[in-house]
TORSEZA-189045 format. One record per residue (C-alpha): z, x, y; residue in one letter. Coordinates in steps of 0.001 Angstrom, whole numbers, padded with zeros to 6 digits, always signed. Layout:
! residues N
ZXYA/...
//
This chain:
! residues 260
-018060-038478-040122X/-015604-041202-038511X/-015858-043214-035474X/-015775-042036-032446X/-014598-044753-030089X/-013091-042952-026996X/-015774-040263-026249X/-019009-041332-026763X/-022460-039758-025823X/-023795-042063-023498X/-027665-041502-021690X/-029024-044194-020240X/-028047-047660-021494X/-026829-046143-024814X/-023872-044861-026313X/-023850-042881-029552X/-020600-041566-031496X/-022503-038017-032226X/-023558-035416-030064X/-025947-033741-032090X/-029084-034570-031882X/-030960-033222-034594X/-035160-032471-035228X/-037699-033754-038040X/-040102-031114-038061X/-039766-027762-040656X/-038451-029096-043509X/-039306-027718-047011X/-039951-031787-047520X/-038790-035200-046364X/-035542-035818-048848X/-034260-032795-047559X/-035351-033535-044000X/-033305-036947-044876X/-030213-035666-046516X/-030162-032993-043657X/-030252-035680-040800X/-027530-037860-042691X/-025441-034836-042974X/-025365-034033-039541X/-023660-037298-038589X/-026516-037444-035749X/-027809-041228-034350X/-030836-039478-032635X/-033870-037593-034164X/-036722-036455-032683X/-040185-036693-033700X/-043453-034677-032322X/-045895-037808-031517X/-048720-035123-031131X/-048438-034089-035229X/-047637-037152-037100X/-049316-039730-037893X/-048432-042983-036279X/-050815-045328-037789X/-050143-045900-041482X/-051606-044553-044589X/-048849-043989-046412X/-045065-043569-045067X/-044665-041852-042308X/-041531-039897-040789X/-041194-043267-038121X/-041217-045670-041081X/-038438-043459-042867X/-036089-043062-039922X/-036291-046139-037841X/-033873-048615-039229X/-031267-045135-039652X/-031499-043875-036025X/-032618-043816-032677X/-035942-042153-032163X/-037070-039735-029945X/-040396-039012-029378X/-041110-035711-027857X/-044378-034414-026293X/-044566-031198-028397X/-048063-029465-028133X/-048659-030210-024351X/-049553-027862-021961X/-050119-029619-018485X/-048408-032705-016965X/-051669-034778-017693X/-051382-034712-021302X/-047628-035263-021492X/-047627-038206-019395X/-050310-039775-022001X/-048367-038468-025114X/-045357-040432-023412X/-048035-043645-023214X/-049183-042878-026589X/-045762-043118-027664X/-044337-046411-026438X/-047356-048175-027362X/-047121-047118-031051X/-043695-047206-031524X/-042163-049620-028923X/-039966-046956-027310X/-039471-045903-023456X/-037208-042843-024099X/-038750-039453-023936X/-038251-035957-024405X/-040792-034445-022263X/-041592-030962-023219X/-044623-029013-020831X/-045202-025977-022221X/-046152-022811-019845X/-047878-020630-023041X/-047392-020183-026941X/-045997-016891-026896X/-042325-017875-024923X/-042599-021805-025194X/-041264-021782-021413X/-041198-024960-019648X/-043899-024677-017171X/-041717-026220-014175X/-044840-027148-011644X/-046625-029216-014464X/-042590-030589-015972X/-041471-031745-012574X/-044620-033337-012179X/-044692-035457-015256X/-040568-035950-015182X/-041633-037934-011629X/-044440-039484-012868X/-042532-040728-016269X/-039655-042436-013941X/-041763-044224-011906X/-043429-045623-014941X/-040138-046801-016263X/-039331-043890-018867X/-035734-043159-019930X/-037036-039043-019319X/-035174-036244-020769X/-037203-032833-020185X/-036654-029978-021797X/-036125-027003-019254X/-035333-023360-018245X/-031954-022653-017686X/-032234-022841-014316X/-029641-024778-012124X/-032444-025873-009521X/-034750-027025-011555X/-031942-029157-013338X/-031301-030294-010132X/-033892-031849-009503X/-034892-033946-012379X/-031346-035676-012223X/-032410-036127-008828X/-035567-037776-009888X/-033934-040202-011898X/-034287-038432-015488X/-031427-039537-017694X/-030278-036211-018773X/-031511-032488-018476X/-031881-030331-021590X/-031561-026230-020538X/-033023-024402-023038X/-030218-021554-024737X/-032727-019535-026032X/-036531-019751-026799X/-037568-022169-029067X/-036937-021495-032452X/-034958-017759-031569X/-031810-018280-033078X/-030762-016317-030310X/-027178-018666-029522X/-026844-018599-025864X/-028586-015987-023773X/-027223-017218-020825X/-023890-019241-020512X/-022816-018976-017125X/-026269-020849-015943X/-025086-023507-018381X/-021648-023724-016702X/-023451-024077-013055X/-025743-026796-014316X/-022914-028799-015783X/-021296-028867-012322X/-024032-029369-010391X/-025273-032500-012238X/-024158-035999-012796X/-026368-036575-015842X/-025531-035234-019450X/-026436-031653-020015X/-027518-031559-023549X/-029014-027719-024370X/-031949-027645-026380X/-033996-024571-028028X/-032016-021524-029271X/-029290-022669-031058X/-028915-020463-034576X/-025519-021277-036195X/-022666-023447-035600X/-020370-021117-034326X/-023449-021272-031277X/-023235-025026-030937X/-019577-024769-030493X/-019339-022330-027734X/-021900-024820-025847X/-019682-027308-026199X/-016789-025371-025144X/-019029-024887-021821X/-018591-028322-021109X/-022232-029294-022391X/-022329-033142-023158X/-024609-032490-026448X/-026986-030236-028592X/-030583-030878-029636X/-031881-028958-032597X/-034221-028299-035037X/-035122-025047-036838X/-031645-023733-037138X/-030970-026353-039773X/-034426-026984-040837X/-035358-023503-041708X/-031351-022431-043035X/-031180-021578-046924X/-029505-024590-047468X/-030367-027435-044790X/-027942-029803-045609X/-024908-027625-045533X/-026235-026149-041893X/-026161-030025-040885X/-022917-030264-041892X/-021990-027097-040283X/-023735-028271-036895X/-022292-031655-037004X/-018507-030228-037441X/-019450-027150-034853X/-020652-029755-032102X/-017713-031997-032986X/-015370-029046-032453X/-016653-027220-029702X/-016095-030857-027733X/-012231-031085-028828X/-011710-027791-027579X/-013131-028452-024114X/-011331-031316-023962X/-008113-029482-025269X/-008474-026959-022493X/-008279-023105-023544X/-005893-020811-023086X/-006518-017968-019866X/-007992-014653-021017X/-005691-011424-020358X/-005987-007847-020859X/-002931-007238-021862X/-000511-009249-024740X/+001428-012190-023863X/+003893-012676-026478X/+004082-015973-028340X/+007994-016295-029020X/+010509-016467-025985X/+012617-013516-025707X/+015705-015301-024255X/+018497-016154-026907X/+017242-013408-028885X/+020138-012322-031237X/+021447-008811-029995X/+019611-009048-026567X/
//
């Protein structure tokens, strides 16, 4: 995928030529977890600090990506502020990272955010000197204020985790992208590429995903398809689209047509 000098993802003190940010959990096994990632074009993966193991024995999925990309840790698998706030310790002392993607989760059936127990740990996280990006509802507010707070971007969910589902709710997304100054990167719900484009086209700054490609027939092709969906969905933002009508709007001038 080439270069990308003039429109860069940046969060925090980093800048990255991809927008996709892509997941290492799922995959039928770690060469096509690897192909899959390098595929993508993506500088960022995340990794679940609760299920892997982070002190030796073998390889592990750290080893693998860390001289590739930029890891992510996430606090998957926590259900109150308490034990994503040690997940995030747990995290920067085994891997010598401050950046975060705090998930709370509210109960196993949706995978909500639980907002009391997010916005708790987002403040607590900031103060501690965490580079905080929380996975979220939808829900303009609530975006609000972690930006507020100092997290360095918000991540709306477009669906529930794992759904598929594309966007359930786009006009939310719009209203978040105005209302904050941080990047809006969606995360959770994301099934194809044609879904990751339309985010895009919303303005969204990036994408953060994981079982659409991981659990696709053919991972590596989905990556590719992400990767060139994200990448597309960002031109045509930029490009501007046309006005909807009802009605037809021809394409060719009528003046100077011959017999007119």
């Amino acid at each position: 995928m080439p270069e990308n000098t003039s429109d860069k993802l940046t969060i925090a003190d980093k800048s990255f030529d991809s927008r996709l940010l892509i997941g290492s959990s799922l995959y039928p096994n770690h060469q096509i977890m690897m192909d899959s990632i390098a595929a993508s074009g993506s500088e960022v993966v995340t990794v679940a600090i609760r299920r892997i193991n982070v002190q030796g024995g073998g390889e592990s999925v750290i080893d693998m990506l860390a001289d590739k990309y930029h890891i992510l840790p996430n606090t998957a698998g926590c259900y109150t502020a308490r034990d994503a706030v040690l997940t995030a310790q747990l995290a920067r002392e085994a891997i010598g990272t401050n950046w975060i993607k705090l998930e709370v989760i509210g109960d196993e059936e949706t995978l909500f955010p639980d907002v009391e127990h997010l916005l708790s740990a987002a403040e607590e996280l900031v103060k501690d000197g965490f580079i905080v990006l929380p996975y979220c509802n939808d829900d303009p507010i609530t975006c609000r204020k972690l930006a507020d707070m100092g997290c360095a971007a918000v991540m709306p969910l477009g669906a529930p985790i794992g759904s598929g589902m594309g966007l359930r709710n786009p006009y939310n997304l719009e209203i978040i992208r105005d209302q904050v100054s941080v990047p809006v990167i969606v995360d959770a719900g994301i099934g194809t590429a044609s879904d990751a484009a339309i985010a895009m086209e919303l303005g969204c700054d990036g994408i953060l995903l994981n079982s659409a490609i991981a659990r696709a027939r053919d991972p590596v092709k989905m990556a590719a398809a992400m990767g060139r969906g994200v990448e597309a969905g960002r031109l045509a933002f930029q490009a501007g689209r046309i006005p909807k009508k009802l009605y037809a709007a021809a394409s060719s001038p009528s003046k100077g047509i011959i017999g007119a």
